[in-house]
N, C-alpha and C positions, 0 to 999 in steps of 0.2 A: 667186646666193644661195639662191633659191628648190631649186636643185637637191642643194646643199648641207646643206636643210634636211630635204630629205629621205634624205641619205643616211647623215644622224647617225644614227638610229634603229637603221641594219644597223649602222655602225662601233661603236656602244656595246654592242650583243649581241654583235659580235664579240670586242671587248673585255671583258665578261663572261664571256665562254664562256672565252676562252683564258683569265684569271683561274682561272674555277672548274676548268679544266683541270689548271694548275697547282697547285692548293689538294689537288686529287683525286689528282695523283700520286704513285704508293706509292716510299717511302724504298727507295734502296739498304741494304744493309748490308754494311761488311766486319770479320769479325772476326780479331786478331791474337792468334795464340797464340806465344809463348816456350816454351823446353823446361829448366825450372830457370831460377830468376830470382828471388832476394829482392829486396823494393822498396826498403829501403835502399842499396840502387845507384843507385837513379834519383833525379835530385835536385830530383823533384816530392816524394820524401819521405824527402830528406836531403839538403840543400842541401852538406855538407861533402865530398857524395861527387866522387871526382875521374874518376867515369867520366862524358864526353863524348857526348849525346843531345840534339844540338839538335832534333831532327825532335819526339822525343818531348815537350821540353822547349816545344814551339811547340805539341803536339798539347795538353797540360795547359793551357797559359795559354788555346786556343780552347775549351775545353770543362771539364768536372768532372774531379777527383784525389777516389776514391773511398779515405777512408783505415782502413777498417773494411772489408775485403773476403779471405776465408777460401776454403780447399778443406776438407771433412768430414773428410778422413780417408783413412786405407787398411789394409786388413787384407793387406795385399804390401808387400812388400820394394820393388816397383817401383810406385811411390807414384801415376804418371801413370797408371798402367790404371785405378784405381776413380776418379778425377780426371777422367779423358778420357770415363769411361762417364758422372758424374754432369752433364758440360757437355753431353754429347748427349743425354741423355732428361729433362733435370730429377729424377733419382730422387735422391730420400735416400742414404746409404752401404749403408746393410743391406737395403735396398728391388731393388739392382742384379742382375741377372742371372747375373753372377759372386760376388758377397756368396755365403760360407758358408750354404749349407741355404735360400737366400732362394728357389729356385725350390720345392724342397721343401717348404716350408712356406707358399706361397703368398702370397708377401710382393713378386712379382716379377709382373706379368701375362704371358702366353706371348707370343713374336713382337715383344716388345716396338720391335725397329727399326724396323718400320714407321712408328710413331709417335717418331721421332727427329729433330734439326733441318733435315738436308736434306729425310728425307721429304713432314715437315708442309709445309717450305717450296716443294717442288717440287708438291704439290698444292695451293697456295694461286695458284701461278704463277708462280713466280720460278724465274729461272736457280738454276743450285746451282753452284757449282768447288770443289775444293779442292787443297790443297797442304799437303803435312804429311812427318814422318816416317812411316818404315815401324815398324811393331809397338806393343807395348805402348798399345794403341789399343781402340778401340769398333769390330773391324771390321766388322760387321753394319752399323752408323750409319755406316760412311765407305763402305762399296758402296752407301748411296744416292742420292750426289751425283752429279748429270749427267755432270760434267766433275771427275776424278781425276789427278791427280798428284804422287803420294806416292813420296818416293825419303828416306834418309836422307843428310845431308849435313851433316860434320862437318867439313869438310879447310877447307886453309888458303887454299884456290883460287878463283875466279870458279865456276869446274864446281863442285868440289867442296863447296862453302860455301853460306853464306847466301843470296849472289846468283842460286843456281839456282832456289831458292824463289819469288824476285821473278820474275825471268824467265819464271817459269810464269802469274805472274799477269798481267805485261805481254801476255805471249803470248794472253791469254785475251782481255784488255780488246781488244787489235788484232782480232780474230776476231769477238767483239761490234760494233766499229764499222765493221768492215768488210762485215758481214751485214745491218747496222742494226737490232740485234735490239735493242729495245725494253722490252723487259720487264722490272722492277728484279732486280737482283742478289745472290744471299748467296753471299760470299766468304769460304772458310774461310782463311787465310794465316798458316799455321804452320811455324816454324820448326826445325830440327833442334839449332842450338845453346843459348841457349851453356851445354847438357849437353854433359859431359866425351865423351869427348875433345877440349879444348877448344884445337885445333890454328887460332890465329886465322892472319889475312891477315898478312906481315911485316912490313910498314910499321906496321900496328895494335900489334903486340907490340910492336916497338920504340919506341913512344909511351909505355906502361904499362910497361916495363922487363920486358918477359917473353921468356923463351924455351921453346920446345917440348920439355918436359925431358922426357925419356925414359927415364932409368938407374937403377933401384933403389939403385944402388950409391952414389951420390955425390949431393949435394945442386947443385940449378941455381945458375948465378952470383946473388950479392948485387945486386941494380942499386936506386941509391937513386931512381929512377925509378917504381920497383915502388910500387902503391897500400897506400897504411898499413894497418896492422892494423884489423880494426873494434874500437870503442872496448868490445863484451864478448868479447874472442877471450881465451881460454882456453888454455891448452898441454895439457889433459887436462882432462876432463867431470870433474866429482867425483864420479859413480858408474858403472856399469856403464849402458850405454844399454841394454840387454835384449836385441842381435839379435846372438850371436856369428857371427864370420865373417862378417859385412852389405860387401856388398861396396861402398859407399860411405863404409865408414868403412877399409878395409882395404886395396880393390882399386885405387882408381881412377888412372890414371897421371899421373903428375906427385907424388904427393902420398902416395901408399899409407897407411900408418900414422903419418904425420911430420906434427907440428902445429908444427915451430919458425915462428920468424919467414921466413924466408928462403923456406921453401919455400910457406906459404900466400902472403906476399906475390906469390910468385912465380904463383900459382895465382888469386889474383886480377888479374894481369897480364894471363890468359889470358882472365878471365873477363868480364874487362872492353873487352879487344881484340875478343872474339866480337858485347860485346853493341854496341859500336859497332857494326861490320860490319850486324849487324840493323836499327840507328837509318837507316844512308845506304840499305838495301836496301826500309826502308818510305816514304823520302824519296823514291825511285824510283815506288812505286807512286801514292802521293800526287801527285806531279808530272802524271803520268797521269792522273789521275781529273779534276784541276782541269783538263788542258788538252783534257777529253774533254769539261768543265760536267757534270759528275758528278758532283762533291766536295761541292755545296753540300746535296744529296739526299741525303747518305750519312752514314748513323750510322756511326761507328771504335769501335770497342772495342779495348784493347791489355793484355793480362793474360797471365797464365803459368798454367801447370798447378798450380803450388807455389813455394814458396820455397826456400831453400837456405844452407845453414848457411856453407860454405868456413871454417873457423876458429873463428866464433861458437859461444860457450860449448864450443869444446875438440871439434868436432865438424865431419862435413866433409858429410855429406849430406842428406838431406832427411825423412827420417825419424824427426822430434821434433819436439815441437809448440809450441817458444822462438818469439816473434812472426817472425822472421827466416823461420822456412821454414815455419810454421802459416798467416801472412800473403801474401800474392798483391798487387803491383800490378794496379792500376783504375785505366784511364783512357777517359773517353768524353767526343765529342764528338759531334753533329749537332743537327738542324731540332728548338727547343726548349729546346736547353741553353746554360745564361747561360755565356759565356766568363769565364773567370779563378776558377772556385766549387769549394768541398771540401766532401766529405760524412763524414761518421762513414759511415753507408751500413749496416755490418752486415748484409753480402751474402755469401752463398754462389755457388761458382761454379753451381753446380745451378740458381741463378738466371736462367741466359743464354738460359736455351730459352725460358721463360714473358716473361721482358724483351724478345729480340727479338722474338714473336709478339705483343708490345703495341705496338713501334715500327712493325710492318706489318701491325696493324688487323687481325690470326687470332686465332683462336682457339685456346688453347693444347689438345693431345691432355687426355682424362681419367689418362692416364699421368703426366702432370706431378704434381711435388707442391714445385716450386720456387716462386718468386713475385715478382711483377715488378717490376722496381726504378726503373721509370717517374719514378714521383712522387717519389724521391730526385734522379734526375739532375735534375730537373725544379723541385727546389729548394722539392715540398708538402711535404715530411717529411723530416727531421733522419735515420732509419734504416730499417730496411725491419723488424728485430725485436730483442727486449732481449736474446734469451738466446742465445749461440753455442758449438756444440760439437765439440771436434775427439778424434780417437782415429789411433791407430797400436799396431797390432798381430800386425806382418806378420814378429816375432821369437815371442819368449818370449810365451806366457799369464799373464793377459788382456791384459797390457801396460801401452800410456799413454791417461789422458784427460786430457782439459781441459773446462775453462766458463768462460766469458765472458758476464760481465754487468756493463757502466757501465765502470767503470774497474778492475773488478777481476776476476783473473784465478786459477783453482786448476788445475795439474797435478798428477795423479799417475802415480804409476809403480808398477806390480806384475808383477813379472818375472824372470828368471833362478828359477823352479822358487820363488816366495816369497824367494829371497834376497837381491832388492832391491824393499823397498818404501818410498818419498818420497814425499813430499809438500813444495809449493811453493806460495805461496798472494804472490801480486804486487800492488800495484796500479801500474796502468800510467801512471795519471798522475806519480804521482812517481817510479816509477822504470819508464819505457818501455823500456833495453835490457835489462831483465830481471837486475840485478847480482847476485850470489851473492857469499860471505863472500871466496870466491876470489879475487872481481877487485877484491878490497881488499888483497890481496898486494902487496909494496912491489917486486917484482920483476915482477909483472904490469902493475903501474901505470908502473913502468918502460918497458915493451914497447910500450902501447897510448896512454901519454901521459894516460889519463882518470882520476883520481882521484873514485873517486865517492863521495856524501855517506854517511854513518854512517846513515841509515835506509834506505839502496839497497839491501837484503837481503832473501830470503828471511823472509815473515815468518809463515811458519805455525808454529811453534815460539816465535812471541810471546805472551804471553799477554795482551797489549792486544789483543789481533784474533780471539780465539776463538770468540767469535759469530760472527764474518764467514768464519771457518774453516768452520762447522758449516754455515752458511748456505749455501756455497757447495758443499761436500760433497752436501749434502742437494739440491739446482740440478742438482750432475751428476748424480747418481742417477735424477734426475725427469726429464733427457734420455735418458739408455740407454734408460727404460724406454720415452718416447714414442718413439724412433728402432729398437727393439728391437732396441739392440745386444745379442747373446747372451751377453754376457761379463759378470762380478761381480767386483769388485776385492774385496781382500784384509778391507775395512774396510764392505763394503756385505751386504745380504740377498741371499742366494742364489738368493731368486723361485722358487722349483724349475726353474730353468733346466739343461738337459743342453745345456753349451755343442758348438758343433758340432767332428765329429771329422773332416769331409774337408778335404784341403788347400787353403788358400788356394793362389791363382797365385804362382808362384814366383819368384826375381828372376833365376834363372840365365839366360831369356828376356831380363830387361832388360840384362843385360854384353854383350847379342849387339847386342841394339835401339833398349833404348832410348835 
């Protein structure tokens, strides 16, 4: 007893120490990228939806569905370059080193990759990996990741697909346990699909009644298997989108210029086989981390670059800012966040750099100009900010904006040389898919089964909401000018702005890459 008594003393400092060991140890992180993804697929935020993600579906109910979470913008056709630049440095849209005139006029600091997520991270101490597509990328910010492994991969294959992605992570985590390197981790784990060409696994396709249609000429078989129209699919936009020849509205195979039933269903068959494929290939990585005792350390983030149209309002790609391809799923889980919790959130992807450097106790570069979304997953605060702004501008001058504030929502459009300029003014609480006079058509209601109510319109042309017009006008304005987008719509002060004349990046680069 006596010796006993004196041996509690060490056993309870031991016991302390390993405690505060534990307490002291810095979070994993692994982050998931998608390459085109509306969240209305996933049925953390559309329960109706019939694409099949239990991995994902287990990851939502262990952790937050952030349902308020945007990409800025893009002044490209290839909407993932200024997307993919503002998740690697925290920069604004017009702040980015590719932004129009932004070096130029000194709205961009030089060298800026140094100070980008693997940099920071890799000088903090953490491993770095990645896996991603090739191009259409930040590649300054992806040469600085320790461990690289970026291949595109779109096929229908183990090799060729998704699975290779995971494989590279597996591959990585094995090399970690087998070296015992110690040190926490940031994992980039991104995916090449399910951007088009969206050639899934077969078994997948023939789950969703799709086939790998190939032929300009002829329409893919009808299979009532095929996932239903979404409840705003449109058979033609009601005006000119701004970006002639956009090769997402034009090009892409399977689908070219053709908004029937047949063939977007068909196209969602595809899109929804790819995104399975992704659900079992992050169930893979997951399985690993837990059987490594690594899972329970690890913050997940699971989001996309953008959204994506496939149908919705009459449109097939990603370039217009309808909640469908303006909005991004958000999902996060780790050490801190209540299981089963949603947030409005009203997060920018430019958020990720300053968020992750909160979850592992850095200090974010002076570069940053994102902001941490911490005390949102964390359940202090309802949003992270009231006012949100998106722009596309990668056709016709000046283009589209939008603003977001509460529930209510303005786009406009100024484009085709002034020959189309709209205005659209929402509120998203009573009508969230965004209805137009269109999809009150008795033949569209037909198609998509939704009848929507008689105030589900367009209502800037009401004259009960004119205030809320002006207000909202006057909101985006007061963003261009804080974001100093260089552009002035048709209906705004011209500021003496000489919008800029060199080329934005181009999308011909994205048919190849992205």
């Amino acid at each position: 007893m006596p010796k006993l008594r004196r041996l509690l003393p060490a056993l309870l400092a031991l016991i302390l120490g390993s405690t505060a060991f534990a307490a002291a140890k810095r979070p994993n992180i692994l982050f998931i990228l998608v390459d085109d993804q509306s969240p209305f697929e996933l049925k953390a935020y559309n329960p109706a939806s019939e694409l099949q993600t239990p991995v994902l579906d287990r990851l939502a109910a262990g952790g937050m569905v952030v349902d308020g979470a945007y990409h800025m913008g893009s002044f490209s056709g290839a909407v993932c370059t200024p997307s993919r630049h503002m998740i690697m440095s925290g920069r604004t849209l017009w702040h980015l080193p590719i932004a129009p005139n932004a070096m130029a006029k000194g709205l961009c600091p030089p060298n800026l990759e140094t100070n980008t997520l693997a940099a920071v991270f890799n000088r903090a101490g953490y491993a770095t990996m990645r896996t991603c597509k090739n191009g259409n990328s930040y590649e300054g910010a992806n040469q600085q990741f320790t461990v690289r492994k970026d291949a595109t991969k779109r096929g229908g294959t183990e090799e060729s697909g998704s699975a290779w992605h995971a494989e590279q992570v597996l591959t990585y985590l094995g090399q970690r346990s087998a070296t015992k390197d110690t040190n926490p981790f940031l994992i980039y784990f991104g995916f090449s699909h399910p951007h088009d060409t969206r050639d899934g696994k077969p078994e997948l396709l023939a789950k969703y009644g799709a086939v790998n249609h190939a032929d300009k000429n002829s329409l893919p078989p009808a299979n009532p298997k095929a996932p239903r129209l979404p409840p705003n699919y449109l058979p033609a936009h009601p005006f000119h989108h701004g970006h002639p020849g956009l090769r997402d509205e034009v090009d892409v195979s399977g689908v070219w210029e053709r908004r029937d039933e047949v063939t977007i269903r068909n196209e969602l068959g595809r899109e929804f086989a790819c995104s399975e494929n992704i659900d079992i290939q992050i169930g893979r990585v997951l399985d690993r981390l837990r059987a490594m005792g690594e899972l329970d350390n690890t913050y997940i983030i699971y989001t996309a670059d953008h959204g994506m149209a496939i149908g919705r309002h009459g449109l097939q790609g990603k370039q217009n800012l309808y909640e469908h391809t303006w909005r991004v799923p958000f999902i996060v889980q780790g050490p801190g966040i209540k299981p089963g919790t949603r947030a409005q959130g009203n997060i920018y992807l430019l958020d990720v750099l300053a968020t992750l450097c909160d979850f592992a106790g850095i200090t974010p570069p002076a570069s940053n100009e994102g902001l941490s979304a911490r005390p949102v997953f964390e359940g202090k605060k309802p949003i992270l900010r009231e006012t949100l702004y998106g722009v596309y501008n990668g056709g016709t001058k000046p283009g589209m904006r939008s603003v977001r504030r509460g529930d209510w929502k303005l786009i406009q459009y100024d484009v085709m040389d002034g020959k189309v300029r709209e205005t659209q003014l929402f509120n998203l609480a009573e009508n969230p898919q965004e209805f137009l006079a269109q999809h009150h058509d008795p033949k569209v209601i037909a198609l998509t089964g939704q009848t929507p109510a008689k105030h589900q319109v367009n209502l800037a042309g009401d004259p009960k909401h004119a205030a809320k017009l002006a207000e909202m006008q006057a909101l985006l304005l007061a963003e261009m000018r804080r974001l100093d987008d260089p552009w002035r719509l048709w209906n705004q002060p011209a500021d003496g702005l000489t919008p800029p004349t060199e080329p934005a990046p181009k999308q011909k680069a994205a048919k190849k890459k992205a």
